[in-house]
N, C-alpha and C positions, 0 to 999 in steps of 0.2 A: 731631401734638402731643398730648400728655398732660399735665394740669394736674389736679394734688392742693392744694387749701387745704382743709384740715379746719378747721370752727370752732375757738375757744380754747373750754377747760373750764376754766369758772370756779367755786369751789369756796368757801361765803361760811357762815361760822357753824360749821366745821367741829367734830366733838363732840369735847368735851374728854376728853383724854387722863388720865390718873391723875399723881399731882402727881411729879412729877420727869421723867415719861416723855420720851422725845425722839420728838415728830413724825418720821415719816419720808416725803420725797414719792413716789408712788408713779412718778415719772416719772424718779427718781434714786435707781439704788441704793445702800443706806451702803455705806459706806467699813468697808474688812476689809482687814489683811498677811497673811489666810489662804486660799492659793491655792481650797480646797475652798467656801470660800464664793463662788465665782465661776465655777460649773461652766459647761462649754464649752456654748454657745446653738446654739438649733435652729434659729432663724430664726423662731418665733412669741413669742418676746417682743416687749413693744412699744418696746424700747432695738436692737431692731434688725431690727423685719419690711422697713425698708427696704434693709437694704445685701445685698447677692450674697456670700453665707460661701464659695462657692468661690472667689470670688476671691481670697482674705486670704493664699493664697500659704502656707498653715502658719502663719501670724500668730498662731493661735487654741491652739497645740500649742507643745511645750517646742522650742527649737531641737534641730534633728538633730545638730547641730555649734558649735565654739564661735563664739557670735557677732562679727560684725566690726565693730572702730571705724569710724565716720566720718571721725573726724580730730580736728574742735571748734578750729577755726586760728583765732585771732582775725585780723580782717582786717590786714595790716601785721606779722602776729602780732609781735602788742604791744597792751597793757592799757592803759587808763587810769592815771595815778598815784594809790597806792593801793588799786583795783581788782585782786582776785586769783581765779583758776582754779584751783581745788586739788581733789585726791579724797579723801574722807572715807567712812568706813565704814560698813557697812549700821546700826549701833547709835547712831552720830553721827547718821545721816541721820534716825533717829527722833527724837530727842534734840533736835536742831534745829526739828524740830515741822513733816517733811515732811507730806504731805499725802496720807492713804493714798491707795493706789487704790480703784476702785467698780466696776471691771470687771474681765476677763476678761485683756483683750494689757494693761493696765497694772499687773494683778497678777502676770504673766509677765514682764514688765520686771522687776520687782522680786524673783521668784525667781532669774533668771538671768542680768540683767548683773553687767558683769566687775564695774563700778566706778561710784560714786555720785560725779560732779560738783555741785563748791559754788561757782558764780561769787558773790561778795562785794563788795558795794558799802557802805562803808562810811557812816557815821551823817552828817549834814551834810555828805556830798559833795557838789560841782555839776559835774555833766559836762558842757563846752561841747559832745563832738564823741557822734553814739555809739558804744554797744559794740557790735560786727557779730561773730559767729559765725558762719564757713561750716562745714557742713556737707555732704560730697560725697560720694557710692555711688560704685563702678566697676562694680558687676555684680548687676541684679537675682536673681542666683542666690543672692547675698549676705541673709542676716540680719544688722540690727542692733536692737539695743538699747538705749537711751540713756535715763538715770533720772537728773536732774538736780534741785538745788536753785539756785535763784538770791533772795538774801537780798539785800533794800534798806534799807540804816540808815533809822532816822529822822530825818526833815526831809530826804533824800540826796532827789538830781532827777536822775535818770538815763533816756536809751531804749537799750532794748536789742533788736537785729534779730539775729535766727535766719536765715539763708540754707539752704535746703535745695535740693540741685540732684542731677545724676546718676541712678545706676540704683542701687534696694537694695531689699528689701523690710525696713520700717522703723518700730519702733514705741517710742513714748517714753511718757515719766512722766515732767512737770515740774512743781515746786511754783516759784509767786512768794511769799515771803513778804514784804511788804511792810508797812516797818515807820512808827508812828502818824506822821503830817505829811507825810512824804512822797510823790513826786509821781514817776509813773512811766509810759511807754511803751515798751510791746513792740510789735514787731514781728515775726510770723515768713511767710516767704515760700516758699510750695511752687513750686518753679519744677523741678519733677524731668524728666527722661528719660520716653517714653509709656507703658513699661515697667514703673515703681516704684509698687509700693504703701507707705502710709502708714497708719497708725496714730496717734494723738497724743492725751494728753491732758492739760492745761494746767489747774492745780489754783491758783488765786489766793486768796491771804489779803489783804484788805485790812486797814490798822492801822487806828487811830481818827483821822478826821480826817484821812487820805491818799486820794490821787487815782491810780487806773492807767487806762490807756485802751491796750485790747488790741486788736488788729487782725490779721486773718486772711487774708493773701494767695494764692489760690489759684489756679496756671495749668495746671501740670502732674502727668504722674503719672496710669498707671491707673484707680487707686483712691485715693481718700486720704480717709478720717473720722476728723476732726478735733474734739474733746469739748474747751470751756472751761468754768469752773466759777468762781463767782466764790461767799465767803462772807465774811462781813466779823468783825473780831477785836474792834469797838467803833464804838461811836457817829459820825455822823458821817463814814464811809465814802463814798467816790464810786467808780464804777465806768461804764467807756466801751466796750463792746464794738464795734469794726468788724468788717466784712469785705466781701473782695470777690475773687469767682469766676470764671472763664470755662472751659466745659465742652463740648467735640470733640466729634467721634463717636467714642462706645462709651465715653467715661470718664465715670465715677463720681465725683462729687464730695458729700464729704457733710459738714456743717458743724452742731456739736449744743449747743445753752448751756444751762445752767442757771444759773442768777442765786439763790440762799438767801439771803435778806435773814429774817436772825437777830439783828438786832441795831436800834434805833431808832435813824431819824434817818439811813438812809442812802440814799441814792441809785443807781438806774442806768439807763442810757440804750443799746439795741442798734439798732444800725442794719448789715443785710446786703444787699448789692446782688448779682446776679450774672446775668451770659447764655450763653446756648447756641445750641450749634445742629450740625447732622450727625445723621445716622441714629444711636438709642440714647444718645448723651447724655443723660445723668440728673444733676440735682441734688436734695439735699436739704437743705433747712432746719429745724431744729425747733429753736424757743426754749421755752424754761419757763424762770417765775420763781413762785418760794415765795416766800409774804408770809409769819412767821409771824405767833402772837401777840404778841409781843414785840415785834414792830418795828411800832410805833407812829409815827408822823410820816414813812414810808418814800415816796419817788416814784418811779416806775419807768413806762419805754413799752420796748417792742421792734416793729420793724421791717421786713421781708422785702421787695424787690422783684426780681423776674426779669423777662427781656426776651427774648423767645424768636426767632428769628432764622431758623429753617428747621424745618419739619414732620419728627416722628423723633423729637421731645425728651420729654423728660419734667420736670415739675418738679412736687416735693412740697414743702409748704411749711405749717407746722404751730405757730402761736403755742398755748401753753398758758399759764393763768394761777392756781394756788393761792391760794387768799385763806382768811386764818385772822382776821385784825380788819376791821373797817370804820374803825378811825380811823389811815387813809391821808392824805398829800397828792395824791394819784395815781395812778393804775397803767390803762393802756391799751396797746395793740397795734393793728399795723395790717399784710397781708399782701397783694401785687398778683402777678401772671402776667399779659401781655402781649405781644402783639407790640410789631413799630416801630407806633410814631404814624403812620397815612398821612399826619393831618394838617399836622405835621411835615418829614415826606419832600415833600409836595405845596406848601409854605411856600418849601423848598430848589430843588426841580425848575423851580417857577417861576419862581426866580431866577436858574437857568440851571446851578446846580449840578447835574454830572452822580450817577448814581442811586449808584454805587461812594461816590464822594464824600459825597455826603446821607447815606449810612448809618452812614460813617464818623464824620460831627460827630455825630450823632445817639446814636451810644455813647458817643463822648468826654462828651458833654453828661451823658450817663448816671451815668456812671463819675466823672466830673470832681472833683463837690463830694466824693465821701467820701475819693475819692485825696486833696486838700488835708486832707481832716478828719484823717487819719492821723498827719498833723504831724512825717513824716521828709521834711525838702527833699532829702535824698541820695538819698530812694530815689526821689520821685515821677517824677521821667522813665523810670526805668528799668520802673516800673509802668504810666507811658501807654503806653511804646516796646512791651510785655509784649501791652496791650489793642491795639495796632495791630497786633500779628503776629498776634494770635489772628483776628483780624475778618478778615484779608489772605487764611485759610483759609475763608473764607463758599463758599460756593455762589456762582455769577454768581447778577446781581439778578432776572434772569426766573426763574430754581428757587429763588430764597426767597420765603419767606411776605409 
């Protein structure tokens, strides 16, 4: 077993900039529509000494060939009333106030997919039920591309689940724009084929005074690094980061926030849970949050916990924290790597609970509260049912840890 927690770099007084200049963090590159500002990475920058570039499948490089739909079916395929899926132009999708990219595979999204998806939730809607997007590969030999806008009126309360399943190698570009007052949940769900790589990154605007709580489910797949970005458009902003992981042997799982609190008076809260276990299993976590000078009255914590399950694994796990004022309400982190609890196991075994069994509660225990914190009732069983097959692949309990 291999465990990486790197201290957080905390960064206090930072020296003033010339008057108009825009900070930039050194831990998130700006945003550019210009593919040449985002030359292909060697692997010793620090946005990506962890991930394996062989593996990315060509992810990094223009498609050979024209890339493949997914699909984008809504579940029932049927919308919301209201609620519409339409495609809109590379000039619209600016216009809109998408949310460039800061990288390399999301600035390749935007060179070369076919077409710019706008799902539209309109100002004052209430969605009783939610809006579910599957997404499905047939052939990791497969590229897609997927560059999506998804826009939340104001005051509107909607969640919206992303299903990703099957075989593709797959890289996307989504902006949330979300608009002042209202109150929103994503969900998106990597449940791929062992075969699929992923790419993803997830660009949120919060409005003034709106609430989104994102959540990052991750079972399957390769390879999958997954970039969310939260910034907020005024005052007032809330912002909920979940996630939660379980990493085989030999997959890659790799999960990256940055939180820019640019604005007073806003809020955010990360919390990431995830376990492993099989020979080469890797995960990676890395939070960073920018305070700047301007957000005055801001509170912010992030989170990391792994649960290491059999010798082989690796887990990196990396809070970072930017601080440009001291007049915060808050801002702390907290980062653990772990085995099981003997004390735990030994609580269970004494009560006659066999050791298969004990392990078993013992992850559900784990996993439990953030699965309810996610706040979709449709999906939570299909997410514990998700954490019981994963654990069903353990090692017998005499070869784990």
């Amino acid at each position: 077993m291999t465990v990486t927690q790197t201290p957080a770099e905390t960064v206090a007084g930072a020296v003033e900039a010339a008057p108009g200049a825009q900070i930039e963090s050194h831990l998130n590159p700006p945003p550019s529509y210009d593919l040449g500002d985002h030359p292909a990475p060697t692997g010793r920058e620090e946005i990506w000494r962890f991930t394996p570039l062989k593996r990315l499948g060509g992810l990094l490089e223009a498609p050979a060939s024209a890339p493949v739909d997914l699909g984008w079916a809504a579940a029932g395929d049927a919308l919301p009333a209201g609620v519409t899926l339409t495609t809109v132009s590379d000039a619209e999708a600016r216009e809109l106030g998408e949310v460039p990219p800061n990288d390399r595979p999301s600035a390749l999204v935007v060179e070369h997919a076919d077409v710019v998806r706008l799902l539209d939730v309109p100002a004052e809607a209430e969605l009783d039920e939610p809006i579910v997007l599957d997404l499905r590969g047939t052939s990791a030999e497969d590229v897609s591309l997927s560059r999506t806008i998804v826009r939340i009126g104001r005051f509107a309360q909607a969640t919206i689940v992303l299903l990703h399943s099957g075989s593709a190698r797959h890289s996307a570009l989504t902006s949330y724009l979300v608009g002042d007052g209202a109150n929103v949940t994503v969900l998106t769900l990597q449940d791929w084929d062992d075969d699929a790589v992923h790419l993803g990154r997830d660009a949120i605007r919060v409005g003034r005074d709106a609430t989104v709580r994102h959540a990052a489910v991750t079972f399957g797949g390769d390879l999958v690094r997954l970039n969310a970005n939260v910034e907020y458009d005024g005052p007032g902003g809330s912002a909920e980061l979940l996630g939660l992981y379980f990493a085989d042997a030999g997959q890659h799982l790799e999960h990256r926030l940055f939180v820019d609190h640019n604005q007073p008076r806003t809020s955010s809260n990360v919390v990431y849970k995830g376990a492993l276990q099989g020979e080469r299993a890797h995960t990676v976590w890395i939070g960073n949050v920018l305070i700047r000078k301007v957000a005055e009255g801001i509170e912010t914590y992030e989170e990391n916990r792994n649960l290491v399950l059999t010798d082989g694994c690796q887990a990196d796990s990396v809070p970072n924290l930017e601080i440009e004022t001291g007049e915060i309400e808050g801002a702390g982190h907290a980062s653990a790597t772990a085995r099981f609890d003997d004390e735990q196991l030994f609580y269970l075994r004494s009560r006659g609970i066999a050791d298969d069994e004990a392990r078993r509660l013992v992850l559900e225990g784990f996993f439990a509260d953030l699965i309810r914190k996610v706040g979709v009732p449709a999906l939570e069983e299909r997410m514990t049912a998700s954490v019981e097959r994963e654990l069903a692949r353990t090692v017998r309990a005499g070869e784990t840890a």
